[in-house]
Phi, psi and omega in degrees: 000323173294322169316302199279333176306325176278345158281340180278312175308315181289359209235294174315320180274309147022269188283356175257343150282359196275320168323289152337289188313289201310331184281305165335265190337329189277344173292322205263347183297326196276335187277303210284339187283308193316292162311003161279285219292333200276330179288292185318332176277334170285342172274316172298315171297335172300291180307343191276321198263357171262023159287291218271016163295317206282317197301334201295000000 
């Protein structure tokens, strides 16, 4: 009987890290998009403003 509360106790500390784990990866998944899409828009503004230098 003890056996199995310590496998149960061993199965539960576990699954909060995996949990833990899963919730990172989805932070850094999410950060790294957010800082993708925030660059690409400072680049299009850049490219937009050597547009209208070259058109001047």
């Amino acid at each position: 009987m003890v056996n199995i509360k310590l496998a149960l106790s061993y199965l539960n500390r576990q699954r909060g890290k995996t949990l833990s784990l899963i919730l990172s990866i989805a932070i850094a998944i999410f950060v790294c998009v957010i800082s993708v899409s925030f660059s690409n828009g400072i680049i299009n503004k850049l490219s937009i403003v050597d547009g209208i230098k070259e058109n001047e």
